[in-house]
MIMARZA-5021 format. One record per residue: residue in one letter; y, x, z of N, C-alpha, C in turn. Coordinates in pm, whole numbers, padded with zeros to 5 digits. Each point is the difference from the previous one (the first is absolute). Layout:
<sites>
["a", [Y, X, Z], [Y, X, Z], [Y, X, Z]]
...
</sites>
This chain:
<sites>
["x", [01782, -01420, 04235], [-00144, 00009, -00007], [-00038, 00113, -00092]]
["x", [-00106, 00037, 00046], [-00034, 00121, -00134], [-00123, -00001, -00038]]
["x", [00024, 00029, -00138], [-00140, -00065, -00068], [-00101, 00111, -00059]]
["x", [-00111, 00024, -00032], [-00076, 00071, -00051], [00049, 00119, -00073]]
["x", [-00052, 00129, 00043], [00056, 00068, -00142], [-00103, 00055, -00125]]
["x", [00054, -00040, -00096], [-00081, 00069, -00142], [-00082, 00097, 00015]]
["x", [-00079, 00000, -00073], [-00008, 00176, -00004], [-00004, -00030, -00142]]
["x", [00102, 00106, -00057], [00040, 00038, -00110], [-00051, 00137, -00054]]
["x", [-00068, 00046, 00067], [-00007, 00140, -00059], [-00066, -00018, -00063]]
["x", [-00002, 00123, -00140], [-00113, 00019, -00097], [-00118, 00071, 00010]]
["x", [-00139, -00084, -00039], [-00059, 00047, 00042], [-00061, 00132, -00081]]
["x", [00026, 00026, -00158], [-00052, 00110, -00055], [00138, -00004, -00061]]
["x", [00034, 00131, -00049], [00085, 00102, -00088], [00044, -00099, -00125]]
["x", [-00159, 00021, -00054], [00016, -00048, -00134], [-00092, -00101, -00014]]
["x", [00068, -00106, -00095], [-00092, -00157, -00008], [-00039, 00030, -00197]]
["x", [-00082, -00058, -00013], [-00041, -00019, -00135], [00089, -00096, -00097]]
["x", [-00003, 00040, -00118], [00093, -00059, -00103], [00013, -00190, 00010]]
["x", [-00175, -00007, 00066], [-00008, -00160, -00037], [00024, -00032, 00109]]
["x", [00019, 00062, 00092], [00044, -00032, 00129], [00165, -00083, 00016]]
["x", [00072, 00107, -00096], [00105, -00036, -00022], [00136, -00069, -00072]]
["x", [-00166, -00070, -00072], [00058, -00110, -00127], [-00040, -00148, 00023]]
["x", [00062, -00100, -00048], [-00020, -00101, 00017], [-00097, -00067, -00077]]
["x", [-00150, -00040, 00063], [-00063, -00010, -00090], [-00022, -00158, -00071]]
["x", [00088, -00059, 00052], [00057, -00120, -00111], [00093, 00028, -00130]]
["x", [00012, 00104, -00051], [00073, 00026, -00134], [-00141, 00002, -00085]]
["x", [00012, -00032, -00109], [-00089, -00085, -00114], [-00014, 00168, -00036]]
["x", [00045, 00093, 00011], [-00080, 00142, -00069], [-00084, 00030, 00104]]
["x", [00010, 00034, 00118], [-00048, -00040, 00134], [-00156, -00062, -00015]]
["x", [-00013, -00096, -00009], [-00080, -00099, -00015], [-00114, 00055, -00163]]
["x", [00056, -00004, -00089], [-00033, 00051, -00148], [-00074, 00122, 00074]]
["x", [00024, 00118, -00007], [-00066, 00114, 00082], [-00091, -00056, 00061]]
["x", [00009, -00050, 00088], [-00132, -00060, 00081], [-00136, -00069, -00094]]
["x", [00061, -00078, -00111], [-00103, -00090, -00053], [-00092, 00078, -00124]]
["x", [00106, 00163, -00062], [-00105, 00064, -00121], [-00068, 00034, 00046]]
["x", [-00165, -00028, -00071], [-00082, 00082, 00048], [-00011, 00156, -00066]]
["x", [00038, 00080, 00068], [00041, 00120, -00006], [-00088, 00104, -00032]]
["x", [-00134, -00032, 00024], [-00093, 00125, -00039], [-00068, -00087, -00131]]
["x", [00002, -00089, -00036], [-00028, -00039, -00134], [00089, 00029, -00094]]
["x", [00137, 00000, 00063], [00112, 00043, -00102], [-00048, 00179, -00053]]
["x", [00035, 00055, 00091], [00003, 00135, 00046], [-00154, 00065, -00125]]
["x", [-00116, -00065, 00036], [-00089, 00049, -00062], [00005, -00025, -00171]]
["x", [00069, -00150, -00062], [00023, -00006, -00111], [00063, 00059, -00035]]
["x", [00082, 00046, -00019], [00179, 00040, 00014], [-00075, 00155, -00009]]
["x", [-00057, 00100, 00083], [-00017, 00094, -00005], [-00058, 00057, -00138]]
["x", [-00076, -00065, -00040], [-00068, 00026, -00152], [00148, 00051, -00091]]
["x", [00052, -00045, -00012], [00205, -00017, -00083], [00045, 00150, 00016]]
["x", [-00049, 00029, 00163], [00075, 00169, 00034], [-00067, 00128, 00002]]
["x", [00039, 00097, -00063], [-00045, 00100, -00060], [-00050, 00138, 00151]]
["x", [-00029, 00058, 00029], [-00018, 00080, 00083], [00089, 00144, -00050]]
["x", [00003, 00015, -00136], [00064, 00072, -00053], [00167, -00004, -00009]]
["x", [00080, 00093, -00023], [00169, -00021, -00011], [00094, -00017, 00120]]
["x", [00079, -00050, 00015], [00114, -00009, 00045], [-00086, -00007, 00148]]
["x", [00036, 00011, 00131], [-00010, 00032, 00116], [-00037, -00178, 00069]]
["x", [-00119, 00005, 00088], [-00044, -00138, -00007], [00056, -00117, 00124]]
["x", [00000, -00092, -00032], [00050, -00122, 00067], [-00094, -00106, 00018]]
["x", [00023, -00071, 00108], [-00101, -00072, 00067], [-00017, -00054, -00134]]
["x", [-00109, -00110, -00051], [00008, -00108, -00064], [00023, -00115, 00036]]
["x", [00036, -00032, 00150], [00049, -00111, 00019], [00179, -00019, 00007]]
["x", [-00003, 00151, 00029], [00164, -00009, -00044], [00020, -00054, -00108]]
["x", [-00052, 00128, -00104], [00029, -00061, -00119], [-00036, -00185, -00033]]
["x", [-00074, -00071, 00014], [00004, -00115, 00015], [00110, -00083, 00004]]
["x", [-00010, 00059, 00141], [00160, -00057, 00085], [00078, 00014, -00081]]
["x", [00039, 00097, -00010], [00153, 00022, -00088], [-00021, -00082, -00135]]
["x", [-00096, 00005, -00069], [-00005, -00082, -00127], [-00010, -00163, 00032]]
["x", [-00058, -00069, 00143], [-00001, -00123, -00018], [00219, -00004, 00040]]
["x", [00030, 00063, 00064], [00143, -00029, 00042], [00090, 00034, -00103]]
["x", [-00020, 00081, -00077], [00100, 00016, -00165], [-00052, -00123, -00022]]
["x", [-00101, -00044, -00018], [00009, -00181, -00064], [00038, -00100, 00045]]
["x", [-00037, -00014, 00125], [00035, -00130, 00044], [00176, -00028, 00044]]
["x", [00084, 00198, 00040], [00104, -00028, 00003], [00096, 00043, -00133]]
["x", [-00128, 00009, -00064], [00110, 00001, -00165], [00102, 00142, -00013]]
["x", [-00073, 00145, 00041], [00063, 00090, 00024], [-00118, 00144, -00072]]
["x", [00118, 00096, -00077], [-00007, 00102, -00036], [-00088, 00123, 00127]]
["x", [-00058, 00080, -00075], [-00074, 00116, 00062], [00121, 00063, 00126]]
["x", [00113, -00029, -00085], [00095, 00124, 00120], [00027, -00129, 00114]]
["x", [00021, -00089, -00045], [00055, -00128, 00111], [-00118, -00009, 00092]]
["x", [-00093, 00004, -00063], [-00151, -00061, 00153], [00008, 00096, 00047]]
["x", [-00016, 00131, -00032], [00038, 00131, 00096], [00156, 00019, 00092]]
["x", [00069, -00040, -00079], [00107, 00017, 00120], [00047, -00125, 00095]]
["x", [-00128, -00088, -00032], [00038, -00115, 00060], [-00114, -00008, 00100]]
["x", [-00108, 00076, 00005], [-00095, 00039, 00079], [00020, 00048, 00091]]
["x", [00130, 00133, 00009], [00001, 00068, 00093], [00040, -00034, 00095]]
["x", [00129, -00138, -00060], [00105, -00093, 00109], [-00114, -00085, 00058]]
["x", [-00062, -00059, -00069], [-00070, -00140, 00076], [-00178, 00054, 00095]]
["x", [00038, -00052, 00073], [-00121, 00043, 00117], [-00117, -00138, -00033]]
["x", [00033, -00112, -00022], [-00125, -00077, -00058], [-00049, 00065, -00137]]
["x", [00089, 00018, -00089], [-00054, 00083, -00133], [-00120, 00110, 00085]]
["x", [00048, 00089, 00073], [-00044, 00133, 00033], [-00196, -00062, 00062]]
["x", [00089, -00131, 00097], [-00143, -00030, 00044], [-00131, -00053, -00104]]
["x", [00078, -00079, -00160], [-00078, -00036, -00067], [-00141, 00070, -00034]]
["x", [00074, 00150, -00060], [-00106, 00109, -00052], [-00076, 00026, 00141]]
["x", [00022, 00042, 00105], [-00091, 00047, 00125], [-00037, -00092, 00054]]
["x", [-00022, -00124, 00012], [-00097, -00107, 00064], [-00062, -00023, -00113]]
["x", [-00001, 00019, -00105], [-00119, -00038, -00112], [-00070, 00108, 00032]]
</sites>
């Protein structure tokens, strides 16, 4: 007998980051629940317009709530950022 076939093909190139994460992981979820432009607007007062070359402020956020909660140094959340794709999604869905 022969049964139905799939269609498997893809339908675009490229899928989005959250596309391709599971959004039952508790960082996952966390991202979803900050409210992000209240953060973003407090938080901005802290950063200078002046000096060193500029970065979102929700990155920066990001990276400072994840040195805390995973108990890690400036060089560790950065090189542990680059590996992890939920990290990556934390800062850009806020």
């Amino acid at each position: 007998m022969k049964g139905n076939v799939i269609d498997i093909r893809q339908t675009t190139l490229f899928s989005t980051l959250a596309e391709m994460l599971n959004p039952e992981v508790p960082l996952y979820k966390l991202s979803n629940s900050l409210p992000c432009e209240r953060l973003d607007k407090e938080f901005s007062l802290f950063y200078s317009i002046e000096g060193r070359p500029f970065r979102p402020t929700r990155l920066m956020i990001s990276l400072l709530l994840l040195e805390q909660m995973y108990n890690l140094g400036d060089e560790t959340v950065l090189s542990s950022w680059v590996r992890n794709p939920y990290w990556q999604y934390f800062p850009g869905h806020c």
